[in-house]
C-alpha positions in Angstrom: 28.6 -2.7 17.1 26.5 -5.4 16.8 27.4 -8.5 19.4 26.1 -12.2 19.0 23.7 -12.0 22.3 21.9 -8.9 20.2 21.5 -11.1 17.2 20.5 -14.2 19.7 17.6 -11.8 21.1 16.6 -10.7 18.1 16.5 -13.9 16.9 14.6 -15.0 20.1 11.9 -12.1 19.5 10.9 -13.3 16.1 11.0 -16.8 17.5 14.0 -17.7 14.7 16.1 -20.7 15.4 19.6 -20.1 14.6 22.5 -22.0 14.3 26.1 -20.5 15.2 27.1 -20.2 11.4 23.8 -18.0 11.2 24.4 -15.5 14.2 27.9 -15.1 13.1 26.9 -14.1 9.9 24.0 -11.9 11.0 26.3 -10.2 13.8 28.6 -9.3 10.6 26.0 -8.4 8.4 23.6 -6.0 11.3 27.1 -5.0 12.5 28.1 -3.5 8.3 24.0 -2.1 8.2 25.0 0.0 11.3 28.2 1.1 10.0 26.7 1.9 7.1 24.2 4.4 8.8 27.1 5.4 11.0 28.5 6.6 7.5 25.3 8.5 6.5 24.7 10.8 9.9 28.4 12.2 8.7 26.3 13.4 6.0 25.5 17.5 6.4 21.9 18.0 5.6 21.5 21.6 6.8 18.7 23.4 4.7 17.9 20.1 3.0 14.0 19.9 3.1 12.8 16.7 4.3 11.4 14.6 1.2 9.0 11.6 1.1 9.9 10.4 -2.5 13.4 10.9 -4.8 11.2 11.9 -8.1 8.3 14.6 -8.1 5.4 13.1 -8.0 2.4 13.6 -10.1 -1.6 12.4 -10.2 -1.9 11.0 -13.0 -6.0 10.6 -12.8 -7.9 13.7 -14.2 -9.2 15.6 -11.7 -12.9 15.4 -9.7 -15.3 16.9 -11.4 -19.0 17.2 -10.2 -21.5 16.6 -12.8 -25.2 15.9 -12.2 -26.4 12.0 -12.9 -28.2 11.2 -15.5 -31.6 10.6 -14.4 -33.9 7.3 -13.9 -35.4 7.9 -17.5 -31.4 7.8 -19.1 -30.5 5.4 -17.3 -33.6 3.3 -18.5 -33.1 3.3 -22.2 -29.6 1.6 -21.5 -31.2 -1.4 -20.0 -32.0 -4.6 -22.5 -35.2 -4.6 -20.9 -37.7 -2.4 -18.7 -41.0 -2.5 -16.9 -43.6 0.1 -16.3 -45.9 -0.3 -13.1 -48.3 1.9 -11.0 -45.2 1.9 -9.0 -42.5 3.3 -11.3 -40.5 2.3 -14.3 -37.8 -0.8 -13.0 -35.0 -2.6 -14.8 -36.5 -6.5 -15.7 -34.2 -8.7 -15.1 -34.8 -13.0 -15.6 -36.4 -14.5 -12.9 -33.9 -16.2 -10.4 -35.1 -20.0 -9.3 -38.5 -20.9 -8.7 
């Protein structure tokens, strides 16, 4: 059972201000949650596995696969615009302030 100092230190912890009409309802309230619980450990769960969700749940992405990358040279003839150097072939972008 839930008693009005409980609800006052709770209160206190999260730093609530409460007025009297507030800890009375949130004694009843806490008080009916716990009850409530009270209810469910009745409740005989022997050889009931433990289970994170009430549905199955399924990946819906496709699965990993590992493929090799395309290459610099594929990669290339997607761009709007290339450049080739003594360096190497390079994406060419515009020129960014002065």
């Amino acid at each position: 059972m839930i008693t009005s100092k409980d609800v006052e230190h709770v209160a206190k912890l999260a730093r609530l201000a409460l007025t009297e009409d507030e800890k009375r309802l949130y004694t009843d309230q806490l008080s009916r949650i716990l009850e409530y619980f009270g209810q469910l450990d009745k409740i005989d769960t022997n050889g009931i596995e433990p289970m994170s969700h009430a549905l199955p749940v399924v990946n819906v992405m496709r699965e990993d696969v590992v493929v090799a990358p395309p290459g610099h040279q594929q990669l290339l003839l997607s761009a709007p615009a290339s450049e080739t150097t003594d360096q190497g072939s390079f994406f060419r972008v515009p020129r960014i302030g002065d």
